[in-house]
C-alpha positions as a Markdown table, in Angstrom:
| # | Residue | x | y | z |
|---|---|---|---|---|
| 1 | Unk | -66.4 | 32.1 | -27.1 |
| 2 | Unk | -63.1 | 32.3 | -28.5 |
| 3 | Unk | -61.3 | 35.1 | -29.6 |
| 4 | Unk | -61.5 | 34.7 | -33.1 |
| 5 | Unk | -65.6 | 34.8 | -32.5 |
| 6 | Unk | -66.0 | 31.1 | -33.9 |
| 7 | Unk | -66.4 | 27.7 | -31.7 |
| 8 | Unk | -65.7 | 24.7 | -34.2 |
| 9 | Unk | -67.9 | 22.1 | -31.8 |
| 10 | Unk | -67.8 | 19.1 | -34.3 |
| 11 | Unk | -65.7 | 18.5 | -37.9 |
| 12 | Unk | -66.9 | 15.4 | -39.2 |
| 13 | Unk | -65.9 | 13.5 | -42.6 |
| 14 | Unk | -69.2 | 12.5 | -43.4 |
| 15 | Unk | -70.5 | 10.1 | -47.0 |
| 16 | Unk | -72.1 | 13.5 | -48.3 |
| 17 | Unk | -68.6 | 15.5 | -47.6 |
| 18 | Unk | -67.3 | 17.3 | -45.1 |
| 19 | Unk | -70.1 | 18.5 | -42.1 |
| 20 | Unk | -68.8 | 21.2 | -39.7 |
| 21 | Unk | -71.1 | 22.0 | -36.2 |
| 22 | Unk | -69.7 | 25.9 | -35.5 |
| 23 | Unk | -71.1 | 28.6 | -32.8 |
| 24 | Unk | -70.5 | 32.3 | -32.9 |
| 25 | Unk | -71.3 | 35.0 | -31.8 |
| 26 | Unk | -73.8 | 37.6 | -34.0 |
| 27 | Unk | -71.3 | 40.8 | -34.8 |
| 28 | Unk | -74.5 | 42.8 | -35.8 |
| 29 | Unk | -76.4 | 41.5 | -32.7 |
| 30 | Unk | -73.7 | 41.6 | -29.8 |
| 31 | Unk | -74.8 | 39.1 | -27.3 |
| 32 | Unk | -76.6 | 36.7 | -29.6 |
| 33 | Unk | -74.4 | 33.1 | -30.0 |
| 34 | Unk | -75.6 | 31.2 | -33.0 |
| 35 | Unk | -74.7 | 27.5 | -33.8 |
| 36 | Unk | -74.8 | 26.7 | -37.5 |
| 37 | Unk | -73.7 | 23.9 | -39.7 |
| 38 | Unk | -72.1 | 23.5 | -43.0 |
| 39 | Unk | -72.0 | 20.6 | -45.3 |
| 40 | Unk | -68.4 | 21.0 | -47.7 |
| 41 | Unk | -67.8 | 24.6 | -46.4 |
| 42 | Unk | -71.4 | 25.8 | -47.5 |
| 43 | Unk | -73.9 | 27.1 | -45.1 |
| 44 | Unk | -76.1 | 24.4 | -44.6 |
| 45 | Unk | -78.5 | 25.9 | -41.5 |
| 46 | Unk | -78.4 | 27.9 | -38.1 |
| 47 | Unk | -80.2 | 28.1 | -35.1 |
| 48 | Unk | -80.8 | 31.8 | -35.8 |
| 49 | Unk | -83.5 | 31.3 | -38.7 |
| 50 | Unk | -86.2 | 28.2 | -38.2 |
| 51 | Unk | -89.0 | 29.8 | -38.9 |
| 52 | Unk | -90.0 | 28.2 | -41.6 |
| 53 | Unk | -88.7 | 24.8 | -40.1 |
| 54 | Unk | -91.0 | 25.3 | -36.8 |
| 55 | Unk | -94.2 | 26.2 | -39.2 |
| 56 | Unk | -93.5 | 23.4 | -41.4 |
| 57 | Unk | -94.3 | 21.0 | -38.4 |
| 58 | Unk | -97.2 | 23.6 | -37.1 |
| 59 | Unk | -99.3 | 24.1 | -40.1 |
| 60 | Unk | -99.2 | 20.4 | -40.4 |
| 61 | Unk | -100.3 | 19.8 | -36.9 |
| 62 | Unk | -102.6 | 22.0 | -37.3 |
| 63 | Unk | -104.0 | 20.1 | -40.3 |
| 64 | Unk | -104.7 | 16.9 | -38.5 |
| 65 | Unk | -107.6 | 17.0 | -36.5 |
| 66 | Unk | -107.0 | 13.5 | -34.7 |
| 67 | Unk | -106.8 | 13.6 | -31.2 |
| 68 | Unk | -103.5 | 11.6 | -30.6 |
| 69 | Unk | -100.4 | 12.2 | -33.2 |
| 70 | Unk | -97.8 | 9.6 | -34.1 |
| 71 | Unk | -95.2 | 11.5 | -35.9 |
| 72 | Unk | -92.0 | 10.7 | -38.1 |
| 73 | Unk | -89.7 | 13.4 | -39.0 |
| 74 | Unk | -86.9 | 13.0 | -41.5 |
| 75 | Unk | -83.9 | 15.3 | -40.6 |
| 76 | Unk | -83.4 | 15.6 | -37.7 |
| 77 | Unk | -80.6 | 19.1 | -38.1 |
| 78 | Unk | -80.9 | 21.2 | -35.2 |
| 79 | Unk | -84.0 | 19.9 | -33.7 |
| 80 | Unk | -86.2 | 22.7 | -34.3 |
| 81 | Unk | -88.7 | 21.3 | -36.6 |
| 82 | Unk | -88.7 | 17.8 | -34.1 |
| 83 | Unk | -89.2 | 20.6 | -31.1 |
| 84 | Unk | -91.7 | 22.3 | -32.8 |
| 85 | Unk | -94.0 | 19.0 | -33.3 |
| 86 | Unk | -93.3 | 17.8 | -29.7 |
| 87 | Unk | -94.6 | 21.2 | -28.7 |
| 88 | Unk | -98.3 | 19.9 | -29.5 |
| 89 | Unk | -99.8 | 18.2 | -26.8 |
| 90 | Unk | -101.7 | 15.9 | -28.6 |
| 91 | Unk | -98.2 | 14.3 | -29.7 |
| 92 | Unk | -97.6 | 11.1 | -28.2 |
| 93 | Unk | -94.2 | 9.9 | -30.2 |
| 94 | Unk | -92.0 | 11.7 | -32.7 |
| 95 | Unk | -89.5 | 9.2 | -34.1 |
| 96 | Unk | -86.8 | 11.2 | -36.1 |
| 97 | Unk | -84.9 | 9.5 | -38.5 |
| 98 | Unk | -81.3 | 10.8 | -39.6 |
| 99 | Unk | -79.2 | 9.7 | -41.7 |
| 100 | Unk | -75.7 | 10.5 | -40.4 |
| 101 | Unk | -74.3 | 9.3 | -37.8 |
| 102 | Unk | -72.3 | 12.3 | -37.0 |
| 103 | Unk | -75.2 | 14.1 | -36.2 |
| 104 | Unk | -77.1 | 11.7 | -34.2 |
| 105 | Unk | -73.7 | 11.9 | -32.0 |
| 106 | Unk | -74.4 | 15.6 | -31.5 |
| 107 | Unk | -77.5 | 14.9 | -30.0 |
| 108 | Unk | -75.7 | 12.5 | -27.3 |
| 109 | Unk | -73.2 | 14.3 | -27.1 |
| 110 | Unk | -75.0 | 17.8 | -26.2 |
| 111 | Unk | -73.8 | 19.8 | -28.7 |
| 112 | Unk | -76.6 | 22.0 | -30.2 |
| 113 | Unk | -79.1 | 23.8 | -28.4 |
| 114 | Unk | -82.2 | 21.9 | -28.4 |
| 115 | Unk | -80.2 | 18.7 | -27.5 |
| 116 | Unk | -81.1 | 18.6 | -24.2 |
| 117 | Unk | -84.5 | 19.1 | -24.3 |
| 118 | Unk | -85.2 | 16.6 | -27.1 |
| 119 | Unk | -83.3 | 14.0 | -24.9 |
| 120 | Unk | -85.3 | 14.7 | -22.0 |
| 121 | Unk | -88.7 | 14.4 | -23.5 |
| 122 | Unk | -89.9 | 10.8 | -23.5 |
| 123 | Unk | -92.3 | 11.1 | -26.4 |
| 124 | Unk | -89.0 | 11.6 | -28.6 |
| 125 | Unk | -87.4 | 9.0 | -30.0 |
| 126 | Unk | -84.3 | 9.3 | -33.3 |
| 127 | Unk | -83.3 | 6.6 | -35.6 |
| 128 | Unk | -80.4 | 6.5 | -37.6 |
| 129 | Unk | -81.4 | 5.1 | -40.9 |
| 130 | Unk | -82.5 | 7.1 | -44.5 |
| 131 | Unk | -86.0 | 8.4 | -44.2 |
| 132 | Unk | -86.2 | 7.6 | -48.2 |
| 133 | Unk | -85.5 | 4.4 | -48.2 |
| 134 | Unk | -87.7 | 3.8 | -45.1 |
| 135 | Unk | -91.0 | 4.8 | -46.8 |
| 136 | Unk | -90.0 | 2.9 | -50.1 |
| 137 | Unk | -90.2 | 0.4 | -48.3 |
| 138 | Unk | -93.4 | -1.7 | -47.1 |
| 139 | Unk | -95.3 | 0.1 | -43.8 |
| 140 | Unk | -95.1 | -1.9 | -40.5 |
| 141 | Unk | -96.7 | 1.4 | -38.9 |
| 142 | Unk | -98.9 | 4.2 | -40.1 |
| 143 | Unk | -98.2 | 7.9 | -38.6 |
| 144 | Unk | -100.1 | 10.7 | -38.7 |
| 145 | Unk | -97.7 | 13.1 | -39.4 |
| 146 | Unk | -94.7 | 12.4 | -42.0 |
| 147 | Unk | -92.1 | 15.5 | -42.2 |
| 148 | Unk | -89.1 | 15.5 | -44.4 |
| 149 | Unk | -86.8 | 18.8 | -43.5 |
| 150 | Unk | -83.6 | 16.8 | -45.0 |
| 151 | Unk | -83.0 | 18.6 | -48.8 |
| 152 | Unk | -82.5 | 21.9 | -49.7 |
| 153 | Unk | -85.6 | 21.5 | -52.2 |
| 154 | Unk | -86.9 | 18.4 | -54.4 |
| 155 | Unk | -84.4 | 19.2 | -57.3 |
| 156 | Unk | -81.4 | 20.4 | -54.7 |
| 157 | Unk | -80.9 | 17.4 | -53.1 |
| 158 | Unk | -77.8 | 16.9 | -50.5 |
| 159 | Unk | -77.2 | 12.9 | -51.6 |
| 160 | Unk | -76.2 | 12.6 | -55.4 |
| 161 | Unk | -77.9 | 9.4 | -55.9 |
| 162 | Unk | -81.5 | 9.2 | -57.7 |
| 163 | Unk | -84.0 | 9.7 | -54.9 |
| 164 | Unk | -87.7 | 8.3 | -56.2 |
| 165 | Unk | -89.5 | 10.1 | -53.1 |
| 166 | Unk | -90.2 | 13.3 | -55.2 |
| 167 | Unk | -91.7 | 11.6 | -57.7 |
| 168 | Unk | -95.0 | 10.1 | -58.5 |
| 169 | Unk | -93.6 | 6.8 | -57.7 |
| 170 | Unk | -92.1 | 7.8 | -54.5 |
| 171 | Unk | -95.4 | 9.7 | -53.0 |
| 172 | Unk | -97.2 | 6.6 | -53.6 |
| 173 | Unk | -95.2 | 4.3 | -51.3 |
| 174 | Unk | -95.2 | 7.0 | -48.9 |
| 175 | Unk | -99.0 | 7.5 | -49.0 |
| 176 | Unk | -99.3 | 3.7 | -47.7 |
| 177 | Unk | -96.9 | 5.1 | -44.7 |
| 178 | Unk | -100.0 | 7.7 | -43.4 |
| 179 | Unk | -103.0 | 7.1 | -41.4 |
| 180 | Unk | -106.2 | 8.2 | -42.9 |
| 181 | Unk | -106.5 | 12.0 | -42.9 |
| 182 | Unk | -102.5 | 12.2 | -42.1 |
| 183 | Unk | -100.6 | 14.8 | -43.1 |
| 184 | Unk | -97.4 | 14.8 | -45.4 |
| 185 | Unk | -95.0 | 17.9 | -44.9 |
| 186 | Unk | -91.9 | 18.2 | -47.1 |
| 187 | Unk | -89.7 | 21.4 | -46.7 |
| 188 | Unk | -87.7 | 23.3 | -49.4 |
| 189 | Unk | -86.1 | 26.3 | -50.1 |
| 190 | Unk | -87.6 | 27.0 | -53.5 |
| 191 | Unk | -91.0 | 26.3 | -54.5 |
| 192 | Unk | -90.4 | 23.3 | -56.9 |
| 193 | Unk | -93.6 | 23.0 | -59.7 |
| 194 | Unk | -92.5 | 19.2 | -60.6 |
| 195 | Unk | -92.5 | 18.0 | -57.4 |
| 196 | Unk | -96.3 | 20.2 | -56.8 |
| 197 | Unk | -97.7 | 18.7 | -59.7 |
| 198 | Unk | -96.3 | 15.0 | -58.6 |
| 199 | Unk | -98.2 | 15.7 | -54.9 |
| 200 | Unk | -101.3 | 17.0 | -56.9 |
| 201 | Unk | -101.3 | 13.6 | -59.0 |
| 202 | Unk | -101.0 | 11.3 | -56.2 |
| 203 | Unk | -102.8 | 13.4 | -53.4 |
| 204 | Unk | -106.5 | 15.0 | -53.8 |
| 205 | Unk | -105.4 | 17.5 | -51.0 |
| 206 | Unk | -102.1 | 19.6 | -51.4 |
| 207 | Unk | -101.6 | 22.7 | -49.7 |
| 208 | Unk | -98.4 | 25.0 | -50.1 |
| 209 | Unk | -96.9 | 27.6 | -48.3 |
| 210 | Unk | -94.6 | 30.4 | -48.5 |
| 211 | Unk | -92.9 | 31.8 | -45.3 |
| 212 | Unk | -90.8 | 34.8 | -45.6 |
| 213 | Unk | -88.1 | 36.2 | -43.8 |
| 214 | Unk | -85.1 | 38.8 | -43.3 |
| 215 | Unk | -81.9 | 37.3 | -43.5 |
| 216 | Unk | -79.9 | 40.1 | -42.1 |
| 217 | Unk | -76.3 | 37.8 | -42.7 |
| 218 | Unk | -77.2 | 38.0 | -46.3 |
| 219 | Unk | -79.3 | 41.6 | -46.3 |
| 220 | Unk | -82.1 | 40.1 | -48.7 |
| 221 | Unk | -85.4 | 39.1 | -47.7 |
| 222 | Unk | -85.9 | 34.6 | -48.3 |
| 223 | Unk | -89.1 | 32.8 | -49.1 |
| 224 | Unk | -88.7 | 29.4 | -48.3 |
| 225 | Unk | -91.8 | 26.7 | -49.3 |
| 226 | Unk | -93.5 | 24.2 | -47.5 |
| 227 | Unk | -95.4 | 21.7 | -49.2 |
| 228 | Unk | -98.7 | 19.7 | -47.4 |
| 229 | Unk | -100.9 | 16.9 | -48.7 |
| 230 | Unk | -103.3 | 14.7 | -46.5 |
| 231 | Unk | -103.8 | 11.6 | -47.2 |
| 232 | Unk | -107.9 | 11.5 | -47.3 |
């Protein structure tokens, strides 16, 4: 660690702005190293929190009662949420799809935590493409898990172009993507009634889910909210 207590590991110039991979170490928690990113000089996520990342892909696996999982994850981040869905034994592929190349490259390249042990498992599998437009379009597969981790929420989104997924529309051509009973997991850090009642019109089974936390960088105690709707 360096002696200004910040690693820059990766400074990218990316179509949603400028994406910066960073580790440091905790100065309320000596000992601790942390790697973060930040999209245009704004926290974007750390390795310190995933909670509510890891029970997005565990209350949906827990869900699905299917013996054998195909699952697609959109966002692939640090890992965690891919991790967390690999970590079910039923899991025979995860194929994550992300969208920036940068980021993918991390992966290769080793740079985050969970890099090696998502490159080492052969049930894992990433993509670089946009999860959105992928389930706009026509299915040439069904999976039994779909997990988006890729926005802050439905109506904070990181791309400034108009993204149908959140909408009526969207859930629609997304449904056709799911295997009967799958499960549809979207992640958000604020709980987002539009895009609730767009899941309730399109999906007879919606489930959502609050999971709170101390955030001792910030002193304040965060709710984030995951969304669920099966596809029965």
């Amino acid at each position: 660690m360096s002696p200004s207590n910040l690693e820059i590991l990766a400074y990218e110039t990316t179509p949603l702005g400028v994406l910066c991979l960073r580790r440091r170490q905790l100065l309320s928690d000596p000992g601790t190293v942390v790697t973060e990113v930040t999209l245009n000089h704004e926290f974007l996520m750390s390795s310190h929190h995933t909670a509510s990342e890891q029970a997005l892909a565990s209350v949906a696996l827990d869900m699905f009662a299917g013996d054998t999982v195909q699952a697609l994850v959109g966002g692939l981040g640090l890992g965690y949420t891919a991790s967390a869905v690999l970590a079910d034994e039923r899991v025979a592929q995860v194929e994550v799809i992300e969208l920036l190349p940068q980021v993918v490259d991390w992966l290769k390249q080793g740079l985050f935590p969970l890099a090696d042990e998502l490159r080492n498992d052969k049930r894992f599998l990433t993509t670089q493409d946009d999860v959105y437009a992928r389930l706009l379009q026509e299915p040439t597969r069904q999976f039994d898990l779909i997990i988006i981790d890729v926005d802050h929420s439905p109506d904070d989104r990181l791309a400034t172009t108009e993204n149908p997924f959140y909408t009526e529309d969207g859930l629609r051509h997304a449904r056709k993507h799911l295997s009967k009973d799958g499960i549809l997991g979207v992640w958000s850090y604020a709980r987002s009634s539009p895009f609730a009642d767009a899941l309730h019109a399109v999906f007879e089974n919606v489930r959502v889910e609050p999971v709170t936390f101390d955030n001792e960088h910030s002193n304040e105690t965060v709710t984030d909210w995951l969304f669920f709707a099966r596809n029965s």
